[in-house]
Backbone bond lengths (Angstrom), bond angles and torsions (degrees), N, CA, C in turn:
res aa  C-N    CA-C-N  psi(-1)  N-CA   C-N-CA  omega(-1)  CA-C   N-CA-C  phi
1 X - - - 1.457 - - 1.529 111.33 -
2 X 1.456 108.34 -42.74 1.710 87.66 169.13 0.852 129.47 -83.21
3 X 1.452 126.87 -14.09 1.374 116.98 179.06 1.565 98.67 -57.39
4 X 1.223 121.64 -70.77 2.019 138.60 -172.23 1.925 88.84 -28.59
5 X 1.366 110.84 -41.52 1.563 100.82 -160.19 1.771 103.26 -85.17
6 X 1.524 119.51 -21.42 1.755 124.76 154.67 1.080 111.59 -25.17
7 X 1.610 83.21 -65.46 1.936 97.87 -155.15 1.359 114.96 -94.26
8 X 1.263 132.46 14.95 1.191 153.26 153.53 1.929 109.45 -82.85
9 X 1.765 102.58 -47.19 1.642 91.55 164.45 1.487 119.79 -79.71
10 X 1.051 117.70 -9.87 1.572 133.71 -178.33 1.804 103.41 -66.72
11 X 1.380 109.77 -54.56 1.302 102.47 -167.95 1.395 107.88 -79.77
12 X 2.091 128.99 -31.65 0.869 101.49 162.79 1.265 148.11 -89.84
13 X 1.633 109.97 16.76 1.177 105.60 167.88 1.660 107.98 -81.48
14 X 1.422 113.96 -38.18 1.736 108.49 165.53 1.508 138.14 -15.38
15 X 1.716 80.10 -58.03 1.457 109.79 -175.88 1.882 114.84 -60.11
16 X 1.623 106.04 -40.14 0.961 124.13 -160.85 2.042 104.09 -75.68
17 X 1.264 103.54 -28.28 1.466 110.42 -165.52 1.896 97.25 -85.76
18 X 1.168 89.31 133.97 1.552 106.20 -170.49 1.601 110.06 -88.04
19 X 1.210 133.93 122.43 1.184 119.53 -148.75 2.165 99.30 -94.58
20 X 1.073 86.48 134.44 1.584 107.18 176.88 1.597 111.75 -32.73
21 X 1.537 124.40 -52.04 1.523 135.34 155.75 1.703 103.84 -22.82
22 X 1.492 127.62 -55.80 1.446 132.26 173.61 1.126 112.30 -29.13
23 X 1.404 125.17 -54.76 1.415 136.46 -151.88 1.501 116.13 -72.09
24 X 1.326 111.81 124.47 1.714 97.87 178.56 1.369 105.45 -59.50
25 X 1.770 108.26 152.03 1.339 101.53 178.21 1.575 104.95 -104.14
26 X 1.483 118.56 -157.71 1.544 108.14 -158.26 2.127 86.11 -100.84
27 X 1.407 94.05 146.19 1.176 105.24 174.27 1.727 113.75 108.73
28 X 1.400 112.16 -11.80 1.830 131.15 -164.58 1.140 91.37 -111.67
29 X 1.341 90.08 139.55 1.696 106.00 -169.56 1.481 111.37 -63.14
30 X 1.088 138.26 146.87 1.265 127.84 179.07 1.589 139.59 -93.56
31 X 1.151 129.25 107.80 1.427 139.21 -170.01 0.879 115.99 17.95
32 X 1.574 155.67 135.67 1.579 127.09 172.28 1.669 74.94 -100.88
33 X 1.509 102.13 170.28 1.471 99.11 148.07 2.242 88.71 -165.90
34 X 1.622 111.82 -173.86 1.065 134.66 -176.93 1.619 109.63 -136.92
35 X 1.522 97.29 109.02 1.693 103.87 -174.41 1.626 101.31 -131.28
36 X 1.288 117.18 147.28 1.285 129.25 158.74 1.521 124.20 -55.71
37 X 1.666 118.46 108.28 1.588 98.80 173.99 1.651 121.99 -70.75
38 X 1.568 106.06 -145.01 1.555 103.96 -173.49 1.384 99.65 -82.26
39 X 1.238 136.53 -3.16 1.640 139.32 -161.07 1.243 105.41 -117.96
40 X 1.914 122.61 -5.95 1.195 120.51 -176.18 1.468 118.80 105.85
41 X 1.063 99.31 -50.86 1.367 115.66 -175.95 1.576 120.43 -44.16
42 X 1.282 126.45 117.19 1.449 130.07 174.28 1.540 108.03 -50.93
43 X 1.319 112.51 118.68 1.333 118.51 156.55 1.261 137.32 -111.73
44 X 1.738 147.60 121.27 1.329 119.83 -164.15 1.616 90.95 -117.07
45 X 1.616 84.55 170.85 1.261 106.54 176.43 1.860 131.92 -42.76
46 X 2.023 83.49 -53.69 1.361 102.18 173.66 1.593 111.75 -57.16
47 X 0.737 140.07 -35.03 1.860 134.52 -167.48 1.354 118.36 -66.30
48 X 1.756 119.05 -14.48 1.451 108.91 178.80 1.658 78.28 -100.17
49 X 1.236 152.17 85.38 1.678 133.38 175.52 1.681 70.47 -118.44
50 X 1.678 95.10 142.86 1.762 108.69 155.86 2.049 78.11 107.92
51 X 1.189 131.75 -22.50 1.192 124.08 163.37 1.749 120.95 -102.89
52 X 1.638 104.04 -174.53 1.251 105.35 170.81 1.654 108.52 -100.29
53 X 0.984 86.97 164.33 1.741 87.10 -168.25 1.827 101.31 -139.52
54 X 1.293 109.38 112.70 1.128 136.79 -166.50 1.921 91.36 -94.81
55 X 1.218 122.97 101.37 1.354 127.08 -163.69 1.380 88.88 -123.42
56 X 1.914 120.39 128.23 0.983 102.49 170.37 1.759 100.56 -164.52
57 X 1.574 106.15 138.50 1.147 103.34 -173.95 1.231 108.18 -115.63
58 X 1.385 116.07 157.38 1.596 149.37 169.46 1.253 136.84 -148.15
59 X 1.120 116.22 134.85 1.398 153.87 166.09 1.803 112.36 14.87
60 X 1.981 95.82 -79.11 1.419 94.83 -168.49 1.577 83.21 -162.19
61 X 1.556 100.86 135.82 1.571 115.71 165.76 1.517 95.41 -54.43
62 X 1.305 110.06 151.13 1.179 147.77 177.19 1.722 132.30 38.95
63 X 1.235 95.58 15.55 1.916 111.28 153.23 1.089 111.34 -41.91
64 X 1.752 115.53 138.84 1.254 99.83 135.82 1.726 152.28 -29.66
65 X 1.749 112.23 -51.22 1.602 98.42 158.58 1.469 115.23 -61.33
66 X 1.372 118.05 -48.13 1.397 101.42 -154.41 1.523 112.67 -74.99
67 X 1.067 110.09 -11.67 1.869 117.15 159.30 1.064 111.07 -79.72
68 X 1.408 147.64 -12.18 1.245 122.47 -177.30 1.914 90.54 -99.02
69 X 1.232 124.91 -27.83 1.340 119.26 179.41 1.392 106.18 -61.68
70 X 1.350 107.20 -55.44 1.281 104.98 179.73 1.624 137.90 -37.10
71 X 1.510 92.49 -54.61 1.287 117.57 164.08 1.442 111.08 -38.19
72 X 1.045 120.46 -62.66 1.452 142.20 -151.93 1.778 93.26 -63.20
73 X 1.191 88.37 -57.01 2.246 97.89 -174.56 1.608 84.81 -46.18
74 X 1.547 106.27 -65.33 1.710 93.75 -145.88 1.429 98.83 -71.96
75 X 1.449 154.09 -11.75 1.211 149.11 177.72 1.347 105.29 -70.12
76 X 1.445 128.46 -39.82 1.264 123.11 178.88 1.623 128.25 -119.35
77 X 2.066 101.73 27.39 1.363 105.06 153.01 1.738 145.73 -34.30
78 X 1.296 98.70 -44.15 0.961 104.64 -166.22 1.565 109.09 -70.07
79 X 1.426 125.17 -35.86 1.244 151.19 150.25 1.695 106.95 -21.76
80 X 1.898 108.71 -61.54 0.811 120.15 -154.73 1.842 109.25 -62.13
81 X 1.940 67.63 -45.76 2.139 83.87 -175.18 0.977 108.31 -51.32
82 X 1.586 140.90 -26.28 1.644 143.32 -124.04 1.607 65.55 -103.23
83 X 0.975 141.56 -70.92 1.637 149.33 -137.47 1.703 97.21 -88.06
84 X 1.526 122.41 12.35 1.354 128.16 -173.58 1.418 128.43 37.71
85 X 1.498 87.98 56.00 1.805 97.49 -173.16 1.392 99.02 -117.01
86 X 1.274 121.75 159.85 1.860 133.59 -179.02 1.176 87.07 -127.00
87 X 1.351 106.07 129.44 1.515 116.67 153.79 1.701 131.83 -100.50
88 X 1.109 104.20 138.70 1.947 117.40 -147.21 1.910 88.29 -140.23
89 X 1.729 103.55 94.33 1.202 106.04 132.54 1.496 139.05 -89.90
90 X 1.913 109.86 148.02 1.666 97.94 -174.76 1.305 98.99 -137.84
91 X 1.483 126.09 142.73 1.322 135.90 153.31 1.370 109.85 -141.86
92 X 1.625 97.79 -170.27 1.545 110.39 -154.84 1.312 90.73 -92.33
93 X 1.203 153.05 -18.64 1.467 150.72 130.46 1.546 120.09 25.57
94 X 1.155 119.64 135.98 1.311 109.87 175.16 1.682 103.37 -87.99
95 X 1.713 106.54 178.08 1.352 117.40 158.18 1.638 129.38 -20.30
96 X 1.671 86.52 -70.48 1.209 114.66 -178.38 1.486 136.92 -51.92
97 X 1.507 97.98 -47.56 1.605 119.32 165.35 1.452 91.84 -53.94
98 X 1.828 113.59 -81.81 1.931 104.35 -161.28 1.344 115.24 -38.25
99 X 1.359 131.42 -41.76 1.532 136.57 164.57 1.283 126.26 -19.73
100 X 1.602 86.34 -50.97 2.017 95.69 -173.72 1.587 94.28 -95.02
101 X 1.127 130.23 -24.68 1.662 115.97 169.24 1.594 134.26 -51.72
102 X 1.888 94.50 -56.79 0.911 128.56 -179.99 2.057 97.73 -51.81
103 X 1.463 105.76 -61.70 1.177 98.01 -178.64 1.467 128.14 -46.03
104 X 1.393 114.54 -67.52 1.441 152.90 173.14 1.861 90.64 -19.04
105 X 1.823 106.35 -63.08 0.814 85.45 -164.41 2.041 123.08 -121.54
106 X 1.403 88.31 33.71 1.631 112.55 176.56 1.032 109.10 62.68
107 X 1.843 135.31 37.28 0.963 152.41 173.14 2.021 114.65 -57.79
108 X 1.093 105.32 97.78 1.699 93.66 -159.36 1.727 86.00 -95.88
109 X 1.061 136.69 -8.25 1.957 103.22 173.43 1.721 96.10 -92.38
110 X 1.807 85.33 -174.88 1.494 92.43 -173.83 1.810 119.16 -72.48
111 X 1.462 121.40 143.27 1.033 108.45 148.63 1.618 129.03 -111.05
112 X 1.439 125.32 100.33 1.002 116.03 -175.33 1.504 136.92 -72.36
113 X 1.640 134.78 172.60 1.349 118.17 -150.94 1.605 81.13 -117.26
114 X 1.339 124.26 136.67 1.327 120.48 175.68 1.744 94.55 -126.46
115 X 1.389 108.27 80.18 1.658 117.82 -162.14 1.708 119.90 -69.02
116 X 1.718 91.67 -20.71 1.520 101.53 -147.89 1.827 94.06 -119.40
117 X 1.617 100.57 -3.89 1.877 119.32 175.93 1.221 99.32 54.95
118 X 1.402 134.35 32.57 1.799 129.77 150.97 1.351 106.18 -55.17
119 X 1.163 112.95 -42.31 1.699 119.61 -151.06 1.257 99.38 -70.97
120 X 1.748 124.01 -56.09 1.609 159.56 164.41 1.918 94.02 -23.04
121 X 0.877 113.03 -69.61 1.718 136.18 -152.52 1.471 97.35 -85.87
122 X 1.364 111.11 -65.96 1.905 83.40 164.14 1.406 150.42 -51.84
123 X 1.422 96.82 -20.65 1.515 118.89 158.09 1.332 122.59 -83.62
124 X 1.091 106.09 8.41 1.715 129.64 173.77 1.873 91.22 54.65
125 X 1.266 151.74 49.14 1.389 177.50 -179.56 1.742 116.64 -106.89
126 X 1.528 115.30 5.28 1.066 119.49 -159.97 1.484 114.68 -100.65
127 X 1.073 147.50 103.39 1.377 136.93 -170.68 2.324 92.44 -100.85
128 X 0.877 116.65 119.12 1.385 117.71 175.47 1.352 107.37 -139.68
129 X 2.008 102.50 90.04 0.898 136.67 151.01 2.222 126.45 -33.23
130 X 1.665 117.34 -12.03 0.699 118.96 -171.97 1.377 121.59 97.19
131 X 1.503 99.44 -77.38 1.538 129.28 -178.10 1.748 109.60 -74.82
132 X 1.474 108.32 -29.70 0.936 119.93 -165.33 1.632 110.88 -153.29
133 X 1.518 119.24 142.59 1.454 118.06 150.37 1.095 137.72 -128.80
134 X 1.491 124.49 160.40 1.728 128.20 -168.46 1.193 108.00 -144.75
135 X 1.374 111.91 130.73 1.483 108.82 157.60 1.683 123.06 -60.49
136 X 1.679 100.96 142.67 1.800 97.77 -179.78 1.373 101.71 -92.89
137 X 1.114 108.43 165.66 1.474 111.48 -158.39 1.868 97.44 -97.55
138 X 1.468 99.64 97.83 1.599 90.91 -178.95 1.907 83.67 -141.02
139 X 1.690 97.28 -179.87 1.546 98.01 -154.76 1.695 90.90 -158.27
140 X 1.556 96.96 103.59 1.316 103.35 163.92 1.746 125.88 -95.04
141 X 1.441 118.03 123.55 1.149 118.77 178.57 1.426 111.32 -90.89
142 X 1.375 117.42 122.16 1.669 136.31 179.45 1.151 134.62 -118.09
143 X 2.108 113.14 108.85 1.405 100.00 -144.31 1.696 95.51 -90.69
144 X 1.158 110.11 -172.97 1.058 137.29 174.72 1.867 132.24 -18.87
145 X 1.315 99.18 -22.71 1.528 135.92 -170.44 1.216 111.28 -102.12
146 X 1.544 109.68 -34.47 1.691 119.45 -171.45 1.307 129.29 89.44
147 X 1.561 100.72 20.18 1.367 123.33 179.29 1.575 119.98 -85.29
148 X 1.257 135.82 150.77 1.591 107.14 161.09 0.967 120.07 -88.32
149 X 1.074 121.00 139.28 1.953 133.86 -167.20 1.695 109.78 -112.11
150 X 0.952 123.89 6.83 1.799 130.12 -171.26 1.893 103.19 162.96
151 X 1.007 106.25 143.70 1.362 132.24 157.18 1.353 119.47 -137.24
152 X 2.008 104.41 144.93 1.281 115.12 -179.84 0.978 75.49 -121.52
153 X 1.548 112.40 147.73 1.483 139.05 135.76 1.470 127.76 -113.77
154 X 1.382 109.51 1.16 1.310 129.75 -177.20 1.665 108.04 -116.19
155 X 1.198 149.03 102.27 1.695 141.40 -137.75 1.272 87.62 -153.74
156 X 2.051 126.49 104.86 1.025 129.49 129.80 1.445 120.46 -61.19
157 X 1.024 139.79 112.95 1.118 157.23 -165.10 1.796 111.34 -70.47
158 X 1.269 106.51 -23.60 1.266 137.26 163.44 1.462 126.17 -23.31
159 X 1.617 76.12 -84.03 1.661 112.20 -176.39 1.345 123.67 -139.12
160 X 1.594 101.42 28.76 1.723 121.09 153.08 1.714 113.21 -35.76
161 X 1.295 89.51 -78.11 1.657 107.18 -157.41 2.032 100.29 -41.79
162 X 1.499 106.55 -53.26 1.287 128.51 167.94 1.769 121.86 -38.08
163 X 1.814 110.26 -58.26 0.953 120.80 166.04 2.079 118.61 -55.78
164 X 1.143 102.03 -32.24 1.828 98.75 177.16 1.262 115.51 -90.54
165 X 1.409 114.96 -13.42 1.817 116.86 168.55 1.860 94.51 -72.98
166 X 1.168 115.16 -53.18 1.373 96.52 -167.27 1.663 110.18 -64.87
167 X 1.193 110.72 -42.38 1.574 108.82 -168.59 2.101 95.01 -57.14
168 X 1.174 105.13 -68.79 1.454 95.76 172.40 1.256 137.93 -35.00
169 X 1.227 126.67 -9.31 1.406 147.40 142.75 1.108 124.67 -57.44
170 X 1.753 96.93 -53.92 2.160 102.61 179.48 1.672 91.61 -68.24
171 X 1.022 114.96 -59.02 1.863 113.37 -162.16 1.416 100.06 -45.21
172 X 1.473 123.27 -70.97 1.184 107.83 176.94 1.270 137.48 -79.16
173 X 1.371 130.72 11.87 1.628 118.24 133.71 1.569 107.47 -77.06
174 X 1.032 142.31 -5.55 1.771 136.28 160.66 1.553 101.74 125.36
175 X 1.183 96.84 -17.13 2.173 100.07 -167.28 1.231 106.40 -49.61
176 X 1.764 113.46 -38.89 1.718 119.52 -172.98 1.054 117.42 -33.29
């Protein structure tokens, strides 16, 4: 019996891991899509074009990681803006949840609701547990054109916010 119950968690954790091939790679135009922020409001992709677009998904409003990432964006917005970047968190979250996050924790960019994980899964970002789904915490940077210019799939939560001010520096002096 346990073995059958292994290999029963074996396949769905398989199932659940989103395969790396998903992921736009750098240079491919990047997903458009149309999501609801924390206020409701439809937001698309196309409307920050002519900026950088700091795109980044996570897990679950109000975790420990995803609050300390969070934190981190909005502590060093202003930074971000200076370097003409928007910052765009997304999870599978409803409206409602980003609302009380956003508040809670004076989160001033958008967080959008990706309810139905299209948005998650085209970005190959999709962990679908079956029973359940979550965005993985990966972070596409999108320059100005609407291209992708860098991907994380690897997100210290740490020294995220820190790590995309500098890369946005190399990209735009050309080093990127």
């Amino acid at each position: 019996m346990n073995r059958r119950l292994a290999m029963a968690l074996l396949v769905l954790f398989t199932l659940a891991l989103p395969a790396r091939a998903d992921v736009p790679v750098v240079g491919s135009a990047a997903p458009g899509f149309t999501l609801p922020d924390q206020k409701g409001t439809p937001r698309r992709l196309d409307e920050w074009r002519g900026r950088w677009v700091v795109l980044y998904f996570y897990p679950k409003d109000d975790t420990p990681g995803c609050t300390a990432e969070a934190c981190a964006f909005r502590d060093d917005l202003a930074e971000l803006s200076a370097l003409g970047a928007q910052v765009v968190g997304v999870s599978v979250d409803d409206t409602l949840s980003h609302k009380a996050f956003a508040e809670k924790y004076n989160l001033p960019f958008p967080l959008l609701a990706d309810a139905t994980a299209e948005v998650a899964s085209r970005y190959g970002a999709l962990s679908n547990w079956l029973v359940m789904k979550l965005a993985k915490r990966y972070t596409f940077l999108i320059d100005p054109a609407g291209r992708i210019a860098k991907v994380y799939l690897e997100v210290d939560t740490s020294r995220h916010s820190k790590e995309i001010i500098t890369d946005l520096k190399l990209l735009q002096a050309g080093a990127g």
